[in-house]
N, C-alpha and C positions, 0 to 999 in steps of 0.2 A: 504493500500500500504506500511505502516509500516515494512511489513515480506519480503517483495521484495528489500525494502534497505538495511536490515541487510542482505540479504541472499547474494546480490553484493558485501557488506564491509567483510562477509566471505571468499569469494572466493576472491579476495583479500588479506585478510589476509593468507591464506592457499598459493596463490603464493609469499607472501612475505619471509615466513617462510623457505620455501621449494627451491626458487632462491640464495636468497639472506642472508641463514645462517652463511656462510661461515666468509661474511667480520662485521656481526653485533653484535657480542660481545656476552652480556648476555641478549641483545633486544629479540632475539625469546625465551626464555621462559616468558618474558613480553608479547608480542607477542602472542606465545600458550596460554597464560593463558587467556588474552583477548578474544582470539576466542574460548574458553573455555567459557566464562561468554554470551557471544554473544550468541553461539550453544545454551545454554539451553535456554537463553529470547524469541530463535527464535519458541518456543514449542509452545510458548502462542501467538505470535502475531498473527495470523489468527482468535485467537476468539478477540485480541482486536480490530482489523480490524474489523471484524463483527459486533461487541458491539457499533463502529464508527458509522455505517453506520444506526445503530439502533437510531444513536441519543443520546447517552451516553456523556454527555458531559467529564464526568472525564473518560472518557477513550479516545475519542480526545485530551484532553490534555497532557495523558501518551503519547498516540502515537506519536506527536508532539513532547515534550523531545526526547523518543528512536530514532525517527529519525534525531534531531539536533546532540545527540551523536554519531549514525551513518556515519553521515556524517563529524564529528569531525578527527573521526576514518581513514576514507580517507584521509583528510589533512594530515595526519601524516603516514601511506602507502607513498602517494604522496611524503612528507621529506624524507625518509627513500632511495625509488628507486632512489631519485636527489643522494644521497650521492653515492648508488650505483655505477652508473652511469658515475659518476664525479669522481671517484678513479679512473673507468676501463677506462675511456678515457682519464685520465694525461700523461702526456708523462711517470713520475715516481709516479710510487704504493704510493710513500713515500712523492708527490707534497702537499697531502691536508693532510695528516693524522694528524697532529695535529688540525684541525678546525673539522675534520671527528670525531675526538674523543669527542669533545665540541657537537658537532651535534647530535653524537649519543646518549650520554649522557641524554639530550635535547628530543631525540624520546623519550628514556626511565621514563622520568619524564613523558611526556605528556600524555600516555599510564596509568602510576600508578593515576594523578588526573582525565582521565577520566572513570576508575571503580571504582574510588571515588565516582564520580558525579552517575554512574551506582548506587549503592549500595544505596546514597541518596536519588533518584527519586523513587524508589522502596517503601524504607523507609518512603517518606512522602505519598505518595499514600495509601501506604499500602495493594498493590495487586498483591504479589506475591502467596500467599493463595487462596487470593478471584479466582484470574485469572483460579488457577490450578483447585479449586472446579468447578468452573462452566466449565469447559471442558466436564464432562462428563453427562451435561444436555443439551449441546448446540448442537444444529440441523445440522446437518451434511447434506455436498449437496447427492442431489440422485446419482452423479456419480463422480468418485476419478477420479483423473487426472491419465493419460496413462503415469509412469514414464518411461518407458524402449523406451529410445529416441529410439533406432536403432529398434523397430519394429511398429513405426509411421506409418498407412496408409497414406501416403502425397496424394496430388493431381497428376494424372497423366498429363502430356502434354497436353494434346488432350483435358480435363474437364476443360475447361473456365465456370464460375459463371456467369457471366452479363448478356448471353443473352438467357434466358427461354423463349420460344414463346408456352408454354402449353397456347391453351386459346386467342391467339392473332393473328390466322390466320387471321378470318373476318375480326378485327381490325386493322390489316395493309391493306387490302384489301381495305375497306373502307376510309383508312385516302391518299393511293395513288390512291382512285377515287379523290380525291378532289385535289390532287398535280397535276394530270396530264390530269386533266379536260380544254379538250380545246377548249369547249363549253364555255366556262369563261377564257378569257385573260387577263382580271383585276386582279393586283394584290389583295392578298386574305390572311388573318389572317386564317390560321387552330388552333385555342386554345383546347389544350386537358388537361382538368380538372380533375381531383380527389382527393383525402386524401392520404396523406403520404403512400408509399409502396403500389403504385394500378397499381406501373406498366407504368406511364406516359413516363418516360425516356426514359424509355426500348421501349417502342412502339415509341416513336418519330425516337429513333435511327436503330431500325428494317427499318423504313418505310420512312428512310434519307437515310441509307447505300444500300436498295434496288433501289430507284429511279436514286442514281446519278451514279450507273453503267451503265446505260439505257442511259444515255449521254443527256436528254432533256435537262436539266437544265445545262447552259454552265459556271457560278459562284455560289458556296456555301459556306458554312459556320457554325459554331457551335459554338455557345458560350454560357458558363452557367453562371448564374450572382445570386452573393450571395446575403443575406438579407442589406448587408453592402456594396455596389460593389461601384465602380467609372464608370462614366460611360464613361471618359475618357479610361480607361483601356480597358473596354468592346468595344468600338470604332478600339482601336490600334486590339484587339487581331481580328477584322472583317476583317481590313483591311490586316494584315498579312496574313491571310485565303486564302484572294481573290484578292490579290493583280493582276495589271493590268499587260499584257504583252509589252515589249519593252521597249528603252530608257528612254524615257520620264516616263512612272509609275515605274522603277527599282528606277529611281535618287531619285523621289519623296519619295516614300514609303523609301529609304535609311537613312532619316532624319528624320523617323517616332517619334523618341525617343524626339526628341527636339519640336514637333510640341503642339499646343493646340487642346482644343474641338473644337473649331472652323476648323480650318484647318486639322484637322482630318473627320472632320464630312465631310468635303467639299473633300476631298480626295476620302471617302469612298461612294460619291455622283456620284463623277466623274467615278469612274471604274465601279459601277453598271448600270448607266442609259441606258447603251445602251446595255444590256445581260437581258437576260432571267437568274433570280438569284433564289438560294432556300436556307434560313436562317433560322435557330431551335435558337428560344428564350429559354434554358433551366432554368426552376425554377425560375419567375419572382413572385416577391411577393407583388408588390403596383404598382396600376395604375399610379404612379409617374414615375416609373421605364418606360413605353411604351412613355409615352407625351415628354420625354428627347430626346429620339432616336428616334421617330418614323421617324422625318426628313429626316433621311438619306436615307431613302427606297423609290427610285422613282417607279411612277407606270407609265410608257410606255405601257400598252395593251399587252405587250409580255409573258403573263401567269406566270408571277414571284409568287414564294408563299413567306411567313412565317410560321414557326410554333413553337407555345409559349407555354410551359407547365406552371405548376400552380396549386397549390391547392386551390386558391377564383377564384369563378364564378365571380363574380365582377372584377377583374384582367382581365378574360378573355371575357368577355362579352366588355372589355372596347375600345377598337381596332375603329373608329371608319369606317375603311375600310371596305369593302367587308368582309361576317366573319363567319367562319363554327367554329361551339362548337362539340368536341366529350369529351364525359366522359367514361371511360374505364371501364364496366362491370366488376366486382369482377366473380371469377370464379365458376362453380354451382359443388355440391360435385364430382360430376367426376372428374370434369379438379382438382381442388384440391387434389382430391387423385393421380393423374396421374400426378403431378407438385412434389406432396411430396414424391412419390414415387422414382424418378428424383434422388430427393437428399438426402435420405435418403439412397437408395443403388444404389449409386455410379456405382459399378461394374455390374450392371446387377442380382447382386444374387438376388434371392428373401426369402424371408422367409414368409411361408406361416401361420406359427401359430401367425405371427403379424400383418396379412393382417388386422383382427375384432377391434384391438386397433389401429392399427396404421389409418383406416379410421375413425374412432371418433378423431384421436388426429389433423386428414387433415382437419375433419367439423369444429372440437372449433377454426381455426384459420379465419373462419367468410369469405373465399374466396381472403382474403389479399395478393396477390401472395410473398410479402417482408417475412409475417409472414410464410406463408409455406417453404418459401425458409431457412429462417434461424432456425424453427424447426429441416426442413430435416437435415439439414447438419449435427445441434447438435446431432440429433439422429443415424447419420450416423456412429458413433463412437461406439455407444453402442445397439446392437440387442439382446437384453436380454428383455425378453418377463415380466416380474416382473417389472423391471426398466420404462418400456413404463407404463403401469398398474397402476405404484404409480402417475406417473408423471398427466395422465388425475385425479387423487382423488387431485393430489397437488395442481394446479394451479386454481388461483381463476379468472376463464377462463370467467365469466359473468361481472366482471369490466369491461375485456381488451375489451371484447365485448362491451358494455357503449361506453369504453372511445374511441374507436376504435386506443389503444393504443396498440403498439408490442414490447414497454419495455421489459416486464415480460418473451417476451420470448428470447432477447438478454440477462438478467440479469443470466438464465440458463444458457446458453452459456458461458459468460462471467466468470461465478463462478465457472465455469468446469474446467477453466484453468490453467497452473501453475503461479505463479507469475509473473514469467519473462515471459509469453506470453502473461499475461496480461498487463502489462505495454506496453511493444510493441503494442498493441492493442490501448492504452488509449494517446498511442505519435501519434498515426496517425490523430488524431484527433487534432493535432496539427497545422495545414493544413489547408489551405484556403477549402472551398468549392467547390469541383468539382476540386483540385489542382489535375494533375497527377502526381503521386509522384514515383522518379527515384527510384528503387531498391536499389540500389549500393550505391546509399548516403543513403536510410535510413538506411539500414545496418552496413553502418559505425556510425552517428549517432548511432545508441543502442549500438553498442559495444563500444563508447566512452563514453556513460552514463552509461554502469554496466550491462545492460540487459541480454548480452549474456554471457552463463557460459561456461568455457574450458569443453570440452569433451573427454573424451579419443578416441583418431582414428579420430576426426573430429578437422578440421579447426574452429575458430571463424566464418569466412564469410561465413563455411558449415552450421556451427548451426543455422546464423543470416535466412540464407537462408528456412532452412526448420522451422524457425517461419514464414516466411512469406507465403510457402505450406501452412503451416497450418491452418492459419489467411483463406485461403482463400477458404481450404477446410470447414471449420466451414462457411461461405458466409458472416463472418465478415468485407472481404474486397473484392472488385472485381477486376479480372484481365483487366487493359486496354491495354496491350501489350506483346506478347512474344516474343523473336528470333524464328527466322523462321528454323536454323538448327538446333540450341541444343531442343528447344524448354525453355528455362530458360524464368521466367517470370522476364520481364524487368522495365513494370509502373504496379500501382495501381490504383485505385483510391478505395474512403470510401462513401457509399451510403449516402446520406444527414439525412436519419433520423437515420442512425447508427450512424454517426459525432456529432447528435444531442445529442445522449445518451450518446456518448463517452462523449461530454465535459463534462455535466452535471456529471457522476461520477467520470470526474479527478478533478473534485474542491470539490467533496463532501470526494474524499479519499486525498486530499493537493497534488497532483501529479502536476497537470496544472491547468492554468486559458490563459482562451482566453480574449484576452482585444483590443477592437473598439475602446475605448477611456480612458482618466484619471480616470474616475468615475469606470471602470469595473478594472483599478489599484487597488483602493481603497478600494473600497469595498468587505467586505466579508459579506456574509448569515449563518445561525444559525447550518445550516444543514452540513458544509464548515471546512476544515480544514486549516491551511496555506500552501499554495502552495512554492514549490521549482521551479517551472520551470512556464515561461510566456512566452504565444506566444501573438506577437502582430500583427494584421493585420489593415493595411491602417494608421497606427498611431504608432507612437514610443515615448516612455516616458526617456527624457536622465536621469531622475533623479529615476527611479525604481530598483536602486539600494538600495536610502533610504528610497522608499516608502513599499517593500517587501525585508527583509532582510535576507543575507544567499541564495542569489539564485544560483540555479546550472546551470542552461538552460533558453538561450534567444534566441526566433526564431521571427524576424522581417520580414512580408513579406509586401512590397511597400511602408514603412512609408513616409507618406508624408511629402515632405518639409527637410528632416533628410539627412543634406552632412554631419555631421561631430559626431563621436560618442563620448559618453561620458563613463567613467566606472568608477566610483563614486559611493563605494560601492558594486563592484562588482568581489573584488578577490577571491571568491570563486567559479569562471564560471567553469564547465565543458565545456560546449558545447556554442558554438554561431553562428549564425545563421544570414546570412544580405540577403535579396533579395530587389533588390530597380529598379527603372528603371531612375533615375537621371543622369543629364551628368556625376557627378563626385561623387567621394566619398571618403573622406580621413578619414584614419586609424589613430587616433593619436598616441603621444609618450607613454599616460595613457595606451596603449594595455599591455607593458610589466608589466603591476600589475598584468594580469590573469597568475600568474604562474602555475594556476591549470587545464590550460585551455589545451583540449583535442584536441579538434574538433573547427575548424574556417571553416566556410560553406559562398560562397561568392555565388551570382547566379544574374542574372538579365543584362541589358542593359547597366547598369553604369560602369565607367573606377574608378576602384577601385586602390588606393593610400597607400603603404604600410610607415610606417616609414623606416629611414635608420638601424635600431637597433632591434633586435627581439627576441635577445637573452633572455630576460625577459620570453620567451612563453616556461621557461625550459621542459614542461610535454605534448606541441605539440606535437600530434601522427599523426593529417590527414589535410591537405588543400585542402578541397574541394570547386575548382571551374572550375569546369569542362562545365557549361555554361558562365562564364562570364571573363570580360576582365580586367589585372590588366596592371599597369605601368611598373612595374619591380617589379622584385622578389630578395628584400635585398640579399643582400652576408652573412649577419649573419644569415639569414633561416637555411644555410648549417651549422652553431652552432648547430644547436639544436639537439639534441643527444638522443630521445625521437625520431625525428622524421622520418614516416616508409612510408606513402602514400602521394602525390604532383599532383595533380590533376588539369591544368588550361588551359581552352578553347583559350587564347590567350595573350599575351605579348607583350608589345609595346617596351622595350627596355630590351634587355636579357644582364645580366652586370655577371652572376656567371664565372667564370674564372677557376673553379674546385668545384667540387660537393664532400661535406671533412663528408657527414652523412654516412662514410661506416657499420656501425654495423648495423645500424637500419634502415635505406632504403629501399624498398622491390619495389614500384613504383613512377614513374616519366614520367607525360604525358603531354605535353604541344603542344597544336594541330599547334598552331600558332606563332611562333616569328618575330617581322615586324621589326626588325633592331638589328645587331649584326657585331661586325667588328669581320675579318678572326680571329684573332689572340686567340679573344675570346671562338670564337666558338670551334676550333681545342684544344682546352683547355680543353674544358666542354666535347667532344665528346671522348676526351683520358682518361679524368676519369671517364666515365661512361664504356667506355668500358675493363677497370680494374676491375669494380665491375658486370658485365654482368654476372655473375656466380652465384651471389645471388640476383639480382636488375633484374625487367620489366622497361625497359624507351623506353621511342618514342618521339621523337625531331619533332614538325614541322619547316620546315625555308622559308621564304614567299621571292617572288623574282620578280622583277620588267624588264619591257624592258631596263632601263638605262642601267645594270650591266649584263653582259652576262661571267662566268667564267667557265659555267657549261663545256662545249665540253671541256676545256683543265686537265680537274680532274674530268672525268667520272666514271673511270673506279679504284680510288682510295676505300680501304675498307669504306663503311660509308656514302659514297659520301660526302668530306669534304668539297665539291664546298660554297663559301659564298657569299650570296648579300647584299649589304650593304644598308643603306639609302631607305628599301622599304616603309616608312611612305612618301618620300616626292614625290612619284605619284603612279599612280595603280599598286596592286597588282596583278599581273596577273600569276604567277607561286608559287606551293606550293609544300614540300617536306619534307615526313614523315619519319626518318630513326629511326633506333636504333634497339632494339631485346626484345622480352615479351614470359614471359613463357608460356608452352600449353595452362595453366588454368588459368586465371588472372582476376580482379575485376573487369573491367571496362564492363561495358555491351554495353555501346553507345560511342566509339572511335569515331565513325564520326557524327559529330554537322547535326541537322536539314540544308535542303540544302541553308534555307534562310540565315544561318548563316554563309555559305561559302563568299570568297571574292565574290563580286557583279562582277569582270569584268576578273576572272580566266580561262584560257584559256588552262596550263599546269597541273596537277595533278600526283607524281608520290609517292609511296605507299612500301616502301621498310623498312620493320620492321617485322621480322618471328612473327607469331601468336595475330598478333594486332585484326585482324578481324574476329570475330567469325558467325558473322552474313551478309547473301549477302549484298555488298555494293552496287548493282548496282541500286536498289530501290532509293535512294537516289542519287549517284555521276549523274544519267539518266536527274535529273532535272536540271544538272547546264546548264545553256543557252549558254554560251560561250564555255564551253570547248571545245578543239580544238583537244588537246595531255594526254592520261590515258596510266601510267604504272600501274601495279599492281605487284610483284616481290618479289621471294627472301619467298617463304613460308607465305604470310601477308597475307594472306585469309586461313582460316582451312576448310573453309566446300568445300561439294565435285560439287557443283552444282552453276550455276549463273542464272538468269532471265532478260532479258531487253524486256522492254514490249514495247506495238508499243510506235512511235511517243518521244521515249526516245532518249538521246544525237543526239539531231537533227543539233549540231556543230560538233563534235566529225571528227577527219582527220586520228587520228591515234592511234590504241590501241595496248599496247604491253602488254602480261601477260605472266611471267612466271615463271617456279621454283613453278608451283602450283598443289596441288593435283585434279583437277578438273576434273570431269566424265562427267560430261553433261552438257552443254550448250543451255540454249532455249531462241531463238530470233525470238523473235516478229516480224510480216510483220510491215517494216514504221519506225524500231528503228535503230540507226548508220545510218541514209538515205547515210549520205554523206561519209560514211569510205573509206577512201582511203590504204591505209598501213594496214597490221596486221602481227602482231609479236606472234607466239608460241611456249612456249617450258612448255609444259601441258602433260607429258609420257602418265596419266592415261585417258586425252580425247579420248573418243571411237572413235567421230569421229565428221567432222564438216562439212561436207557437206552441212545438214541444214541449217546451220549455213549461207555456201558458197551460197545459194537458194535466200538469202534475202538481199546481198551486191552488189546492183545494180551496186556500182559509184566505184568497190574497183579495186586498180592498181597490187598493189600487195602484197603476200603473204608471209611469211617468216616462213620457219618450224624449228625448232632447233629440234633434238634428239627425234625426232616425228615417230618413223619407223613404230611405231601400226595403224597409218591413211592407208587406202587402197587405190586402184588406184583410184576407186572411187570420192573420195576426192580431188586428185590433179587434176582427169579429171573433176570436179566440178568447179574449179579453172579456169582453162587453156580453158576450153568451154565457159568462159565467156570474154575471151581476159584478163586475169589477170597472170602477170610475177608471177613463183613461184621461189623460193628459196629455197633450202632443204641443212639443215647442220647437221653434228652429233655433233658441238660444237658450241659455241658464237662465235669462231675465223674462221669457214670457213663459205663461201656464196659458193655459186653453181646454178647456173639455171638448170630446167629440164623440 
């Protein structure tokens, strides 16, 4: 991984050069020169990456320097853009230039000691010769990586990875005789068994997402549970699933965060006992893991299932309920070659002079559906009939057979890649177990770690983006989500035994280590290089700043017990990472030591605590917290001069008074504000809308029965209406304003519906181009709402869906200023709509629509002339007033 840092600390250097020549003296031929002595090192690093992985000790240890010096290299990048930076943003060119001179000065020295240190690492090694000789004996992979980004076959739309059913017809057949056997009303363990990559998931989820369309099963659930899990966790994320309907279960389940195992366990007792429920135990690995929970699962005689995946018969066998074992038949040479076929040509082409090799290359993978799958895909790349040919002589196909291991044929795969898509590959792995991982933040993560290189004609979030195509065209990762109109893939997730392999080779090339505990801090293996980046799950170590020194990337996901962080030893972050589900979480003063710090990723249930002071965080690029909830957001964040993306699911007290990051701003989302006085707000909304020319923002402001101002500043640009004091009772009105470009990064604007306020009743959606994807899938489930705008261009796609039994509160919808063609509603959905508001040019027609609004009074058309008689006599045949205008200022009855 060596060749992957220098090749970032290049591209780098090469924008430093090329930005920033102007104001830096005689720095850029120091500068050049450097990226000069870099380019050539970078010749040899992939053989001494290789020579690593062989186990070479002196050559781990080279790699280890070149990458310390690498990374030195950045820090002083990093010096060099602050000075930048800090010239072009003084009031006068001439404010800093004597300390500017001293500083740069200072770059230029740091640069000449470290091709010092270059020249002497070389020198004591002594392999700058040796390196170069042995280049041209060293084994070359059987296929060169595809440079010529712009004619990448990416993944089309439509080609999701996850879910091959070559092979599993019977076996869904089979597994939903047993789910909906109702000859047996006793609850009933289904355990489906096999060895890593047979397929188990996959068929649990086939024969979950078929049954619970069928409507038997009235509560379900899914939850996957790592080697490491809590079973509190595991508890919360059931009860979220299946949470109970009405008052009483909203209130409850509201205080989920604060509750124990106990009172969880007892929660999760209560809303099942009396439903007919169906539960998928994904990937349970010790009979310890079933005797924790089994508790919660009442059995009432009303045909409730589970089903538990697993690779020990022992695990599964252990249940001591009612209990059906299936083990997933590996697939006989047909299904195998008609699985590899799948993925190997994508498109349908076939090639017929590869039909003889490519069915030997389907048999050697022994029926493993995982192994044929990520064959196919690597092979997908290259149909060169030699290449196929060498590969069945190359691989030593009768271990992997032994060890019923499919390593060997990810490490192909893996070695196929460029650098930088390998690294992206080796961060996913970063990630809990079964995590579903948001696009859009990992995106920004890589590009805040170096990953993604500027391209000509393409965006950074383009590039980041078609690595993640890519990832998943090779079946490296699987697609768990897309939007519905672009079709952009929105979550991931990394198959368990790929995650497996991943980690193991980010600690053998020093990229990551996953650490459970202090001990997996500590420890290194022979085979191991020293890592720059720790991720740690269920456990946080505040002093792994001086137990792994030099680290770039820290990703904590639920550490227990951990309010308050430490950073000791740790001014060299790029990236940080907190997902925690605690009440509270404070940010100390020690943040402003990461001056080098990119990326701050905040996530989870906890009310995260910022200092009053932030200015320290000079080289802040992204505040990603787009799930979770902070206090306030300091007034010196708007310092930071560096900073371009602002990303936060909710705010308890909004205090910025003007938003002063104009150069380098580009987005600002904050779905939720729950207290702001007038004065404020009319503040923050006038400097945003001075920078609306370069900046995506969207403001939400939360709004209470107390405070009613709305009717008398309706009609103001922005709607600048303010409520004040909505923490001190419910929240029952929310309101999204501002303006985002066509194309903009955020893929999930609107939070899961659980995450909406619990007793929201008004909803109204006024921000051009926020919503790429239909919202009514989501706004359908809030329970109370009563009043939905949608307006003003805030939806881009041309179609809505409300499925039955949706906005079953819903009194009044108004949508307009939208490009919308069609409309399809569901019998049972809006039951109660009373009011509707249109002004939709491009709607063909809504008659249909008019077919299914039993309770509605009346109609309101704006600028509507393309609707037929049709339509109004659809209307007015059901006793319903219409109203037709060609503007928002007249009404008319007809």
């Amino acid at each position: 991984m060596t060749a992957s840092v220098v090749s970032s600390v290049l591209q780098r250097l090469g924008d430093l050069v090329i930005q920033e020549a102007t104001f830096l003296s005689d720095v850029p031929r120091q500068v050049s020169s450097m990226k000069a002595e870099l380019s050539q090192m970078q010749c040899f690093l992939n053989v001494v990456d290789a020579k690593c992985l062989e186990g070479n000790s002196m050559m781990k240890n080279l790699a280890s320097n070149i990458q310390d010096v690498a990374y030195r290299v950045e820090e002083v990048i990093d010096n060099a853009h602050f000075i930048f930076r800090r010239r072009n943003t003084s009031v006068s060119k001439y404010t800093h230039i004597f300390g500017d001179s001293i500083d740069l000065r200072e770059v230029g020295k740091n640069i000449q000691v470290i091709r010092k240190e270059i020249s002497e690492i070389f020198e004591r090694y002594n392999r700058y010769n040796a390196v170069n000789s042995s280049t041209s004996t060293e084994a070359q992979p059987i296929f060169r990586e595809d440079e010529d980004f712009y004619a990448q076959r990416l993944v089309p739309p439509g080609l999701d990875q996850g879910m091959d059913i070559v092979g599993f017809d019977h076996e869904i057949a089979q597994i939903k005789s047993y789910l909906l056997d109702q000859n047996n009303m006793n609850l009933t363990v289904i355990s489906i068994v096999g060895q890593a990559g047979a397929g188990k998931s996959t068929l649990a989820k086939l024969a979950y997402s078929s049954v619970i369309t069928e409507g038997y099963f009235h509560k379900y659930g899914w939850v996957s549970i790592s080697p490491k899990y809590s079973a509190l966790e595991v508890l919360r994320d059931l009860v979220r699933q299946i949470r109970g309907t009405g008052k009483i279960s909203e209130r409850k389940s509201m205080h989920l965060n604060f509750y124990g195992e106990t009172e969880v366990s007892k929660l999760l007792f209560d809303f099942l006992k009396e439903e007919r429920y169906l539960i998928v135990l994904d990937d349970i690995w010790t009979t310890d893991t079933w005797d924790k929970i089994k508790s919660v699962f009442p059995d009432k005689g009303n045909g409730s299932r589970i089903i538990l995946t697993t690779r020990d018969m022992e695990v599964g066998q252990h249940p001591k309920t009612k209990l059906q074992i299936h083990t997933p038949d590996l697939l006989d040479e047909d299904k195998s070659w008609e699985l590899f076929q799948k993925k190997a040509f994508p498109h349908d082409v076939q090639f017929t002079e590869l039909e003889v090799v490519g069915k030997k290359l389907s048999k050697k993978c022994n029926g493993l559906p995982l192994a044929l799958v990520v064959l196919g895909c690597f092979l997908s790349r290259n149909h060169n009939i030699h290449t196929w040919e060498k590969m069945v002589a190359s691989v030593d196909w009768e271990i992997m057979k032994k060890e019923g291991d499919v390593g060997r044929i990810l490490a192909l795969s893996y070695h196929n890649m460029s650098n930088n898509l390998k690294a992206c590959f080796l961060y996913t792995a970063s990630f809990p177990e079964d995590y579903p991982i948001t696009v859009h933040v990992l995106k920004k993560m890589w590009i805040a770690e170096g990953f993604v290189p500027n391209i000509r004609g393409y965006t950074q979030e383009e590039v980041a983006y078609r690595y993640v195509e890519e990832l998943a065209q090779r079946c490296m990762i699987q697609i768990e989500e897309r939007s519905k109109n672009i079709g952009w893939i929105k979550k991931i997730k990394v198959h368990d035994v790929l995650r497996e392999w991943g980690i193991g080779q980010a600690r053998k090339e020093g990229f990551l280590k996953v650490c459970s505990s202090g001990t997996d801090v500590e420890t290194y293996y022979a085979d191991e290089q020293r890592c720059y980046r720790v991720a740690f799950h269920g456990y946080f170590d505040n002093e792994v700043g001086k137990s792994v020194l030099n680290l770039r990337s820290v990703l904590a996901f639920n550490p227990d017990g951990k309010r308050l962080f430490s950073f000791n030893g740790l001014h060299l972050l790029r990236v940080l990472h907190f997902c925690s589900s605690l009440k509270t979480c404070t940010l100390p003063e020690g943040i402003n030591k990461l001056v080098h710090l990119r990326y701050l990723g905040l996530e989870g249930s906890t009310v995260f605590m910022f200092p009053s002071y932030m200015k320290g965080l000079r080289n802040l690029q992204i505040l990603e917290a787009s799930t979770a909830t902070v206090k306030a957001l300091p007034s010196s964040l708007w310092s930071i001069a560096a900073l371009k993306h602002v990303h936060v699911y909710q705010v308890l007290h909004w205090k910025a008074q003007e938003i002063r990051t104009k150069r380098s701003l580009q987005t600002l989302y904050v779905f939720s504000i729950m207290q702001c006085d007038a004065l404020t707000w009319k503040r923050t909304i006038r400097s945003l809308q001075k920078m609306s020319q370069h900046v995506s923002w969207c403001l939400g402001i939360a709004s209470t029965k107390r405070v009613k101002e709305k009717e008398t500043q309706e009609h103001e640009e922005y709607n600048l209406d303010i409520r004040v004091d909505a923490l001190e009772s419910k929240v029952d009105g929310l309101e999204l304003s501002g303006c985002f470009k066509e194309h903009h990064v955020l893929n999930d604007v609107l939070p899961h519906h659980n995450l909406f306020p619990n007793f929201l009743l008004q909803l109204k959606i006024s921000c051009p181009n926020i919503l790429n994807d239909d919202p009514m899938p989501i706004l359908e489930r809030l329970p109370r709402l009563e009043v939905l705008e949608i307006v003003n261009s805030s939806y881009t796609g041309k179609s809505i869906t409300c499925s039955s039994e949706g906005f079953l509160a819903l009194r009044s919808l108004i949508l307009m200023d939208l490009g919308l063609e069609e409309w399809n509603l569901q019998q049972g959905s809006m039951a109660f709509l009373a009011v509707l508001t249109l002004k939709c040019t491009m709607l063909r027609s809504i008659s249909n629509v008019l077919h299914q609004l039993d309770d509605l009074v009346e109609l309101r058309l704006i600028c509507m002339p393309q609707l037929s008689v049709d339509d109004h006599e659809a209307a007015r045949g059901r006793g319903c007033r219409v109203m037709i205008s060609v503007d928002e200022e007249q009404n008319s009855d007809n």
